[in-house]
FIMI-796726 format. One record per residue (C-alpha): residue in one letter; x, y, z; residue number from 1. Coordinates in nm, 3 decimals, always signed. Example, Ala and Ser with C-alpha at 12.3 -4.5 7.8 and 13.67 -1.06 7.14 Angstrom:
<atoms>
<atom code="A" X="+1.230" Y="-0.450" Z="+0.780" pos="1"/>
<atom code="S" X="+1.367" Y="-0.106" Z="+0.714" pos="2"/>
</atoms>
This chain:
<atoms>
<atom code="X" X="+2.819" Y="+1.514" Z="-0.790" pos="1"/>
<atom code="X" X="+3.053" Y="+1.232" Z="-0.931" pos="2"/>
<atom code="X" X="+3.189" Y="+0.979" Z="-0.685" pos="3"/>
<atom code="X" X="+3.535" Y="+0.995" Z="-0.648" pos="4"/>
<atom code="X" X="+3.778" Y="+0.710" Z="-0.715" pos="5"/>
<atom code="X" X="+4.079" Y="+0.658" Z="-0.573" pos="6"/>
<atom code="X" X="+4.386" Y="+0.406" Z="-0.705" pos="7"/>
<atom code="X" X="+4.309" Y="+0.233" Z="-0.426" pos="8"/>
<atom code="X" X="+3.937" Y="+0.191" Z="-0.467" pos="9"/>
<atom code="X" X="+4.027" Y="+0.037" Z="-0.806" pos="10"/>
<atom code="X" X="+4.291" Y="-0.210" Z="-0.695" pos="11"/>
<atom code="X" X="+4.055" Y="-0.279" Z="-0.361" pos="12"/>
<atom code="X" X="+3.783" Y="-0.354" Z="-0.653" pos="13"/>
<atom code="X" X="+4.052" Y="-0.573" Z="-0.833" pos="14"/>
<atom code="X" X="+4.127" Y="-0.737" Z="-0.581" pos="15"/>
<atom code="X" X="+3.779" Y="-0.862" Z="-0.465" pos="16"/>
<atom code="X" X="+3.701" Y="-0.951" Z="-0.845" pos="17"/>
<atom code="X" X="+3.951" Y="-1.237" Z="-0.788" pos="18"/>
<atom code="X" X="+4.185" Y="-1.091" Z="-0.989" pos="19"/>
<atom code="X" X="+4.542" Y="-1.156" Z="-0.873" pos="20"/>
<atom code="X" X="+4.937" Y="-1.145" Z="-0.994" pos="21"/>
<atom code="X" X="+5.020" Y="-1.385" Z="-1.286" pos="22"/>
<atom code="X" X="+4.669" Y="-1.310" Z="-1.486" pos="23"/>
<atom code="X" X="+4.606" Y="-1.232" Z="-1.863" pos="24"/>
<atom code="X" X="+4.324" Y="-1.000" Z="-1.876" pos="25"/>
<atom code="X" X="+4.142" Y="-0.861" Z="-2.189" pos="26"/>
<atom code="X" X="+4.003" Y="-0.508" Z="-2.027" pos="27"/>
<atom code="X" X="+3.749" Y="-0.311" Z="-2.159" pos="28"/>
<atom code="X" X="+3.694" Y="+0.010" Z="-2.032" pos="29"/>
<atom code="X" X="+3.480" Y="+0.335" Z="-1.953" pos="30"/>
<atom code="X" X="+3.646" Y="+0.552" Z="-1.751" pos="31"/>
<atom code="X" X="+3.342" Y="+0.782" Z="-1.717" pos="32"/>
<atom code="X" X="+3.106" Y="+0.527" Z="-1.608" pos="33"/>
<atom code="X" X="+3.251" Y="+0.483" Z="-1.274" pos="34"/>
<atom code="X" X="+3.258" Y="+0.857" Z="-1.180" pos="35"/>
<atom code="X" X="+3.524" Y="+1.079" Z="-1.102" pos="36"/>
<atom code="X" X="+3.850" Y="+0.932" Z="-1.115" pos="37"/>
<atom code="X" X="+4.140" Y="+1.079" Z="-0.982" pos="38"/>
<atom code="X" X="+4.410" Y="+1.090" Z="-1.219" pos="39"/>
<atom code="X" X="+4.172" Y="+0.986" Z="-1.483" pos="40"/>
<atom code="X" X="+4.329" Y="+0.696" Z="-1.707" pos="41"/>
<atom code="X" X="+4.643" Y="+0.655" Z="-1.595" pos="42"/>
<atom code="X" X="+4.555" Y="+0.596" Z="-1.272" pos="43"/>
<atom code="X" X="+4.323" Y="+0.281" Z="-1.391" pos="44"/>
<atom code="X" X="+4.624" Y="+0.139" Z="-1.619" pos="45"/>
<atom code="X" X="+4.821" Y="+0.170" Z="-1.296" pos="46"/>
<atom code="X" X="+4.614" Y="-0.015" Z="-1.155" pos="47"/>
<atom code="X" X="+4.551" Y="-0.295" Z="-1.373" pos="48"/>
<atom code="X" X="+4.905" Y="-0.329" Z="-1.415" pos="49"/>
<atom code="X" X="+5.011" Y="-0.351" Z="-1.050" pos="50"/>
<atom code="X" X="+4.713" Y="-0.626" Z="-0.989" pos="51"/>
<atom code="X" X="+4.871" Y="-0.864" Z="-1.226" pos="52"/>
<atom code="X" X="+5.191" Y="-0.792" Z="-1.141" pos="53"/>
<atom code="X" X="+5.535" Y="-0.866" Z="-1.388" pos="54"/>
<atom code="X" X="+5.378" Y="-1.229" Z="-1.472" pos="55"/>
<atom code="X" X="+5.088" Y="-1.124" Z="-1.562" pos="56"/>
<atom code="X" X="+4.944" Y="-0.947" Z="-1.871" pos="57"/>
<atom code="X" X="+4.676" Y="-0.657" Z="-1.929" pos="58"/>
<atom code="X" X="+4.519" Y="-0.660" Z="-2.282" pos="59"/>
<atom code="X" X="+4.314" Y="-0.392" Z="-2.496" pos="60"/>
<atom code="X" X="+4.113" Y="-0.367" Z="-2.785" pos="61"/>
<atom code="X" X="+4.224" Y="-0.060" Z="-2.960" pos="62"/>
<atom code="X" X="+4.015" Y="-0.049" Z="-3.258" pos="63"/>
<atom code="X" X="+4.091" Y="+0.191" Z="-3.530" pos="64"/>
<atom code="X" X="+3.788" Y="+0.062" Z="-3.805" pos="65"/>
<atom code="X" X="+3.752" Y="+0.410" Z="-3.994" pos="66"/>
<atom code="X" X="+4.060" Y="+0.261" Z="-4.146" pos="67"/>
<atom code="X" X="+3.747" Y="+0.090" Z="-4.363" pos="68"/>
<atom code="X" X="+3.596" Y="+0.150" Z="-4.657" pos="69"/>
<atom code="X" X="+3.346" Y="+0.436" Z="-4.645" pos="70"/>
<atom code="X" X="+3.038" Y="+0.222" Z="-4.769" pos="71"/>
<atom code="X" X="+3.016" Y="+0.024" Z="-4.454" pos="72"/>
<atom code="X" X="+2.900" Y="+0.369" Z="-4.240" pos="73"/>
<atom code="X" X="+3.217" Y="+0.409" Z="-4.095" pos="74"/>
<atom code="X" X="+3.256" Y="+0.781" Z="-4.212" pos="75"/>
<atom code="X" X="+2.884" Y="+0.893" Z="-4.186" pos="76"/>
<atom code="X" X="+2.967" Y="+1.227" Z="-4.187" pos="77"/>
<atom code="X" X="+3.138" Y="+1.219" Z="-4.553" pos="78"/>
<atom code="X" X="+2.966" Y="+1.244" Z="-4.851" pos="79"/>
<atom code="X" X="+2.928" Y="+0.923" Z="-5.071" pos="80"/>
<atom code="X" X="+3.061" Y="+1.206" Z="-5.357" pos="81"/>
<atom code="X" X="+3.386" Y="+1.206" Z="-5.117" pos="82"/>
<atom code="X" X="+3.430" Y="+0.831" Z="-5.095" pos="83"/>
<atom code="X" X="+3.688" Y="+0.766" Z="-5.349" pos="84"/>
<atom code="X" X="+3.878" Y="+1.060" Z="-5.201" pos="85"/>
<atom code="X" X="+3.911" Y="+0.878" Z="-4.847" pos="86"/>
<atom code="X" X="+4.010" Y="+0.552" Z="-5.047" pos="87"/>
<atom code="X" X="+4.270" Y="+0.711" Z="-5.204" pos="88"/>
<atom code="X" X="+4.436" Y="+0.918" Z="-4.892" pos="89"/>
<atom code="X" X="+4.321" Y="+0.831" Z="-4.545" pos="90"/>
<atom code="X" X="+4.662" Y="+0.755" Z="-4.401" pos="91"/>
<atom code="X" X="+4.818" Y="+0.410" Z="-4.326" pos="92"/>
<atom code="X" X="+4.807" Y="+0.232" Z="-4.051" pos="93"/>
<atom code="X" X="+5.078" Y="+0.255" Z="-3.769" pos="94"/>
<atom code="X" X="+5.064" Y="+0.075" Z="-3.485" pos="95"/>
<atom code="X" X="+5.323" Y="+0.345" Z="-3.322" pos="96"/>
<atom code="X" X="+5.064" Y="+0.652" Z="-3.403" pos="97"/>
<atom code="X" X="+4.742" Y="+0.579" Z="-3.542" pos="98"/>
<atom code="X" X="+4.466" Y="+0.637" Z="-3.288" pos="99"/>
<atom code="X" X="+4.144" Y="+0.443" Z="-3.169" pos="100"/>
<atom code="X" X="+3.825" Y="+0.468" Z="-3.249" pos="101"/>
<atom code="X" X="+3.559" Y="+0.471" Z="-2.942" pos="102"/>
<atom code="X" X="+3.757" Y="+0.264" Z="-2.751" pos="103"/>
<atom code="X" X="+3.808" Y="+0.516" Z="-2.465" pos="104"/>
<atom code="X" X="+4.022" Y="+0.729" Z="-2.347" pos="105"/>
<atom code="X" X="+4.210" Y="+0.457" Z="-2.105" pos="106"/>
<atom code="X" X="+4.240" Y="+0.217" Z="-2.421" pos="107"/>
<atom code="X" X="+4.357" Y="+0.533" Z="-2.660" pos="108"/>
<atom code="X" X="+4.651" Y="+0.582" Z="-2.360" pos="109"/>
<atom code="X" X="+4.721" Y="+0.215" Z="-2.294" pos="110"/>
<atom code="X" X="+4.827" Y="+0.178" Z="-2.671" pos="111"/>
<atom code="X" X="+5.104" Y="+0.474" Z="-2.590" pos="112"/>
<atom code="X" X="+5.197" Y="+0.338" Z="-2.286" pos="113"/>
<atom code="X" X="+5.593" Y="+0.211" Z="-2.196" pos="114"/>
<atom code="X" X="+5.612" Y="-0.106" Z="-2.278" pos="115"/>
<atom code="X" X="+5.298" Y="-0.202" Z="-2.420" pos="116"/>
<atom code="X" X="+5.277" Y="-0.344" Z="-2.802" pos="117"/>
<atom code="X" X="+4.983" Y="-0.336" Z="-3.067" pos="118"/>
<atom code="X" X="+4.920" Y="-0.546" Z="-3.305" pos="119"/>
<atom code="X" X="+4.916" Y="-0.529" Z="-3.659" pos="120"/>
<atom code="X" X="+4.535" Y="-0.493" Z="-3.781" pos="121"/>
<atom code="X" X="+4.485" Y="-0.173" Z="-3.970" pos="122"/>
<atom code="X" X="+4.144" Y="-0.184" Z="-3.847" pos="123"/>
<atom code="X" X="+4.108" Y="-0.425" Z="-3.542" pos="124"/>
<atom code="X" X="+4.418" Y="-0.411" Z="-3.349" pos="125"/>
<atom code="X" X="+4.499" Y="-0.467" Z="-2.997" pos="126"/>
<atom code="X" X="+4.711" Y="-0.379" Z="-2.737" pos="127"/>
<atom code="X" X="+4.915" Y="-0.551" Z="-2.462" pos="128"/>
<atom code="X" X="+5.141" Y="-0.511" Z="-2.143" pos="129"/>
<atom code="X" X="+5.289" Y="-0.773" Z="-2.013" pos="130"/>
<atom code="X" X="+5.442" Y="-1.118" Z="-1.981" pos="131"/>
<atom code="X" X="+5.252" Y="-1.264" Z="-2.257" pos="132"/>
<atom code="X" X="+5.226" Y="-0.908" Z="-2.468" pos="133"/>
<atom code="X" X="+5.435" Y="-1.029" Z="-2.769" pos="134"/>
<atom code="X" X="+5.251" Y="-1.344" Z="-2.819" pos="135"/>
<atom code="X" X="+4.928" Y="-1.225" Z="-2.812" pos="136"/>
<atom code="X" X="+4.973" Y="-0.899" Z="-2.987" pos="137"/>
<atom code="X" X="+5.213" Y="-1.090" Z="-3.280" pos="138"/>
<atom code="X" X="+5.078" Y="-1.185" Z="-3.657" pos="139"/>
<atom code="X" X="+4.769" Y="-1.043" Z="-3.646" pos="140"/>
<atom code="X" X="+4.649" Y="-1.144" Z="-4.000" pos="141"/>
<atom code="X" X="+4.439" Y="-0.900" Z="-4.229" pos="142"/>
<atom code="X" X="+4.180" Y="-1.212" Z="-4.269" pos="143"/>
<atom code="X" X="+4.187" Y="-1.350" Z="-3.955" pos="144"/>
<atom code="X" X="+4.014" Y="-1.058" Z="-3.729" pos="145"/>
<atom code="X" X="+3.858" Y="-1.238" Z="-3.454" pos="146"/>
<atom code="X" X="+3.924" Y="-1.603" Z="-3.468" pos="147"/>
<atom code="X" X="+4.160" Y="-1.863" Z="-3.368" pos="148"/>
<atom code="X" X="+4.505" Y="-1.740" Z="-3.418" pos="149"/>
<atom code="X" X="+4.426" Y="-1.403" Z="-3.355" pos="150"/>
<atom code="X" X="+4.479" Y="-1.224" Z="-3.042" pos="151"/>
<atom code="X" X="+4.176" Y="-1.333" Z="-2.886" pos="152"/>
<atom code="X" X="+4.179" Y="-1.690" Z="-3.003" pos="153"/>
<atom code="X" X="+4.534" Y="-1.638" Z="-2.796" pos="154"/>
<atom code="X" X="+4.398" Y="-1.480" Z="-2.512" pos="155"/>
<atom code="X" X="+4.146" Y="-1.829" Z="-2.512" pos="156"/>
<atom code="X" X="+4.435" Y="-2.093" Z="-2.547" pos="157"/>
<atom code="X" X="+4.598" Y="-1.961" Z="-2.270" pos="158"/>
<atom code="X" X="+4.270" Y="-1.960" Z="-2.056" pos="159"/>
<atom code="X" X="+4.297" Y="-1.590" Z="-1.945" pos="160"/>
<atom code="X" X="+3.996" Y="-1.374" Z="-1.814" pos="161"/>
<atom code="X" X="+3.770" Y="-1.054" Z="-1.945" pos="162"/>
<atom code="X" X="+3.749" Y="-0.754" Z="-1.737" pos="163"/>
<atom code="X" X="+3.419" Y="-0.513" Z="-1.826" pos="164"/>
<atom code="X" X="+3.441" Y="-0.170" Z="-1.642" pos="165"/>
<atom code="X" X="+3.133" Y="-0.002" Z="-1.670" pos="166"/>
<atom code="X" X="+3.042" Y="-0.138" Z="-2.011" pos="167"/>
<atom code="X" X="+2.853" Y="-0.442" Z="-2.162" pos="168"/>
<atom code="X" X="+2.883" Y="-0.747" Z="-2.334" pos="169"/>
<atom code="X" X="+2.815" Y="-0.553" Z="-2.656" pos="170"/>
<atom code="X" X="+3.157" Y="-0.407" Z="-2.629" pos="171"/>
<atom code="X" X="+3.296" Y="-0.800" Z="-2.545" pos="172"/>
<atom code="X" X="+3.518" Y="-0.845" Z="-2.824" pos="173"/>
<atom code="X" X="+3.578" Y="-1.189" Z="-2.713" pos="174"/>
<atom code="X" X="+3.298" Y="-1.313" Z="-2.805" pos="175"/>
<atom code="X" X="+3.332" Y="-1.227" Z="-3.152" pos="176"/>
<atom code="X" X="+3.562" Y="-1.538" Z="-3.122" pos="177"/>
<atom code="X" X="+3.268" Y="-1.745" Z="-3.060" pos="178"/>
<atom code="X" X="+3.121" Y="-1.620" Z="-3.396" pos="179"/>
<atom code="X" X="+3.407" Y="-1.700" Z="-3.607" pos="180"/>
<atom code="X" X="+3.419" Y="-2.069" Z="-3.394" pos="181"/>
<atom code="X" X="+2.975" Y="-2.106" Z="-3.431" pos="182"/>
<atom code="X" X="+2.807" Y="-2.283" Z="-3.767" pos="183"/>
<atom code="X" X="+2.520" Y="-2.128" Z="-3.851" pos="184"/>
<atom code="X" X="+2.337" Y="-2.050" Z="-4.234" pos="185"/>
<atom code="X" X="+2.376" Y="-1.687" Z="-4.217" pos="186"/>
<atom code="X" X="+2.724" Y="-1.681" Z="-4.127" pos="187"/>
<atom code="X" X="+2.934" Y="-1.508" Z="-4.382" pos="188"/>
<atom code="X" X="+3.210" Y="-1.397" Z="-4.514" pos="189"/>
<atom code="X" X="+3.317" Y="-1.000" Z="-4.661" pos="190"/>
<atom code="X" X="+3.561" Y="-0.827" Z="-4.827" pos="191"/>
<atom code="X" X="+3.670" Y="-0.512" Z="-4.608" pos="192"/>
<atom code="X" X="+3.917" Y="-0.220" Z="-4.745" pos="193"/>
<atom code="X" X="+4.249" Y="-0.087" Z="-4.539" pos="194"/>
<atom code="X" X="+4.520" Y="+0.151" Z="-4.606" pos="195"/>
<atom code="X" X="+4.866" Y="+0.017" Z="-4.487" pos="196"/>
<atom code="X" X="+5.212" Y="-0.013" Z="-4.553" pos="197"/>
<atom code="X" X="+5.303" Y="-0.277" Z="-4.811" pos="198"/>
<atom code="X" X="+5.670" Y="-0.294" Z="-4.947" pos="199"/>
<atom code="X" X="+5.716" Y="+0.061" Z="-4.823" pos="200"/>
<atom code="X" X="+5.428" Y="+0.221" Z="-5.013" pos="201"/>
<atom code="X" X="+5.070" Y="+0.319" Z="-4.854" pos="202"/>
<atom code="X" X="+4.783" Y="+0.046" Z="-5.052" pos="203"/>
<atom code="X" X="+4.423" Y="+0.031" Z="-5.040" pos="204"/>
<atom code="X" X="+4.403" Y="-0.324" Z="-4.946" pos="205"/>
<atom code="X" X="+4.133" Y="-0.580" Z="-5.038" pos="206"/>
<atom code="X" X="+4.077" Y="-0.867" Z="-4.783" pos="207"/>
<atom code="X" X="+3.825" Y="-1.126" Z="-4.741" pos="208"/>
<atom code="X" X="+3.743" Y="-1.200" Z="-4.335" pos="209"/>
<atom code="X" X="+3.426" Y="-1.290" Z="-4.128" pos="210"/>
<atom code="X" X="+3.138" Y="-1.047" Z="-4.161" pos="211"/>
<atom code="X" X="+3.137" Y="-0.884" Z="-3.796" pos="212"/>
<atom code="X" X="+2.798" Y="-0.936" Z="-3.612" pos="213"/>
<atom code="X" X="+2.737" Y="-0.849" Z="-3.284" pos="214"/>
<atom code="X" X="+2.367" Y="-0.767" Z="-3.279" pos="215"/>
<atom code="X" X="+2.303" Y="-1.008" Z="-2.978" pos="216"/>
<atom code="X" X="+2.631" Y="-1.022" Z="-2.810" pos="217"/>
<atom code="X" X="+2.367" Y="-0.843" Z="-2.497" pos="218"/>
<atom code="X" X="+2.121" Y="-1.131" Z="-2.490" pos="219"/>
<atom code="X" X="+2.433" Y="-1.351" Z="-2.499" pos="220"/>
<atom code="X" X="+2.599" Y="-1.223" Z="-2.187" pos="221"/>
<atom code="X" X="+2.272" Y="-1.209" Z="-1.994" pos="222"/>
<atom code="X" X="+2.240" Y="-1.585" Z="-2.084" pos="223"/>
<atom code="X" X="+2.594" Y="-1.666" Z="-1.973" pos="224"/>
<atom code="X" X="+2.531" Y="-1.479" Z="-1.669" pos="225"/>
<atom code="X" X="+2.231" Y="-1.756" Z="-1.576" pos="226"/>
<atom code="X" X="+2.426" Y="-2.054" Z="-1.592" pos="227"/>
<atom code="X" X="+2.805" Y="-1.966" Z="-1.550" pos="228"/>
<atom code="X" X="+2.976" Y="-1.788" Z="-1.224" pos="229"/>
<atom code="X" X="+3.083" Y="-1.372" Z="-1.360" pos="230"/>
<atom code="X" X="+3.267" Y="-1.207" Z="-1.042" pos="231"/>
<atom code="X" X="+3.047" Y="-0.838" Z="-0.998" pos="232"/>
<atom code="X" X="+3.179" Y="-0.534" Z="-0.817" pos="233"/>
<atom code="X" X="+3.031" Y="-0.202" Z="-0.799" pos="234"/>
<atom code="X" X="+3.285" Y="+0.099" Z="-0.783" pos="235"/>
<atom code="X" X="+3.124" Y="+0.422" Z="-0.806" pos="236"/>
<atom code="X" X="+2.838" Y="+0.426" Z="-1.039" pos="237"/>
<atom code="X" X="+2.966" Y="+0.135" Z="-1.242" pos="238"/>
<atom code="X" X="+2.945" Y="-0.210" Z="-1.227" pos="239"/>
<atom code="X" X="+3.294" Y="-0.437" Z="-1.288" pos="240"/>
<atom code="X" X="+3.260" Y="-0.789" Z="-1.428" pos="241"/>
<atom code="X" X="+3.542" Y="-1.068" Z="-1.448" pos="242"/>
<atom code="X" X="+3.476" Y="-1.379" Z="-1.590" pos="243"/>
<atom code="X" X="+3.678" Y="-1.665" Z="-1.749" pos="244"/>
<atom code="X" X="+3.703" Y="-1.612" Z="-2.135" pos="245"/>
<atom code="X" X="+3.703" Y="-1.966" Z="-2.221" pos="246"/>
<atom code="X" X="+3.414" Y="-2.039" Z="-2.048" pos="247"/>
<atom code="X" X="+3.214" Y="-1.718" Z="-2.230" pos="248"/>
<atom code="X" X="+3.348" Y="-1.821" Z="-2.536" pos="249"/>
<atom code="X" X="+3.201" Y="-2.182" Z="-2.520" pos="250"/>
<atom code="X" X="+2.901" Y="-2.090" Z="-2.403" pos="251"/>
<atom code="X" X="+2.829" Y="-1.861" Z="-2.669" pos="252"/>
<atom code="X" X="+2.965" Y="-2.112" Z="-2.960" pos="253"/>
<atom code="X" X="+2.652" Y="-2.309" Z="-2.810" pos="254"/>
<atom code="X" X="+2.424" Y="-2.002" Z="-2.774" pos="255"/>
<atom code="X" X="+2.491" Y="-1.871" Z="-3.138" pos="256"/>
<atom code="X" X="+2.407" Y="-2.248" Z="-3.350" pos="257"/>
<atom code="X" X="+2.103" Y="-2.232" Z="-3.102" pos="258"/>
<atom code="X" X="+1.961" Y="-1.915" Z="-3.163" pos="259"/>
<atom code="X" X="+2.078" Y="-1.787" Z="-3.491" pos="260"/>
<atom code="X" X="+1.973" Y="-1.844" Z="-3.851" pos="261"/>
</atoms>
């Protein structure tokens, strides 16, 4: 059997985290690693929400990358015959409607929820609630995925915090920040493929951005973990983590020209 979670068990976990009113927080969830939760994912938005309280802000990554070209293995189940068909109809992104992509079923309702916005990335948008939702959620550039300027560059210059419930640094989309910030040889640039909206008319769109890598964003966290303080809660069958985004994202800069070709 599941163990069951209650509202309360979540803002008790919150709470012990460290995490208080006033706080930006980039959450990343998985609602079924903690067990059975009652009310399922509104009852965790609730929760974040009431923890950081009007002056604070609660962010997500809600993702929506098939919105890519089909030869990067984003559409696996398509034939490569097929390709040009999803180039020339898979629908344009809207930030009002178009869902997520493995982001979970808390993030997929946190992008619908009253008064949160979303950001403009056809492919790599996220989603906020909050004080602070309309600055770190506005101009998200088609080049600019990841790096300063973007929503989680933001989320860095105003020193908020990461939240990981139940899941790993490999889904830490902060530290992709780190990898557009890190000099190393094999770092790269690519040209990626979206449908949106452009003067009113849907458009395959060509832009150039930072080739996404995030092969050793694990060995990364564990590393941070040695050496920097990360708040840990268990709740159910999952462990919570909250740790200072700046700090993460420094670290890793480091971690990255040390370790990477």
């Amino acid at each position: 059997m599941k163990p069951l979670i209650l509202k309360q068990d979540l803002l008790a976990a919150f709470h012990e985290l460290g995490m208080h009113e006033g706080m930006t927080v980039m959450a990343h969830t998985s609602l079924s690693s903690m067990g059975y939760v009652c009310g399922g994912a509104p009852t965790v938005i609730e929760a974040l929400l009431e923890t950081v309280g009007k002056e604070g802000t609660i962010m997500m990554p809600t993702q929506s990358w098939k919105n890519l070209d089909p030869d990067v293995g984003v559409h696996p189940e398509v034939s490569e015959t097929d390709w040009q068909i999803i180039r020339d109809y898979w629908p344009a992104y809207d930030k009002r409607t178009t869902p997520t992509q493995t982001m979970g079923v808390v993030a997929e309702l946190y992008r619908q929820w009253p008064g949160t916005l979303r950001s403009d990335h056809p492919a790599r948008s996220v989603s906020a609630n909050g004080k602070m939702a309309g600055f770190l959620t506005g101009h998200h550039d088609l080049s600019n995925i990841f790096g300063d300027g973007s929503p989680i560059g933001r989320l860095y210059d105003i020193d908020g915090y990461v939240l990981l419930i139940g899941v790993g640094y490999d889904k830490n989309t902060s530290l992709h920040l780190a990898d557009a910030r890190a000099e190393y040889k094999s770092k790269h640039t690519t040209i990626e493929h979206s449908a949106i909206m452009e003067n009113g008319c849907r458009v395959w769109k060509a832009y150039e951005t930072l080739y996404v890598d995030g092969k050793d964003f694990t060995q990364i966290g564990e590393a941070f973990e040695q050496t920097h303080p990360v708040a840990k809660v268990r709740l159910g069958n999952a462990v919570l983590r909250l740790m200072s985004q700046r700090q993460l994202v420094d670290f890793a800069v480091r971690w990255i020209e040390a370790h990477r070709d």
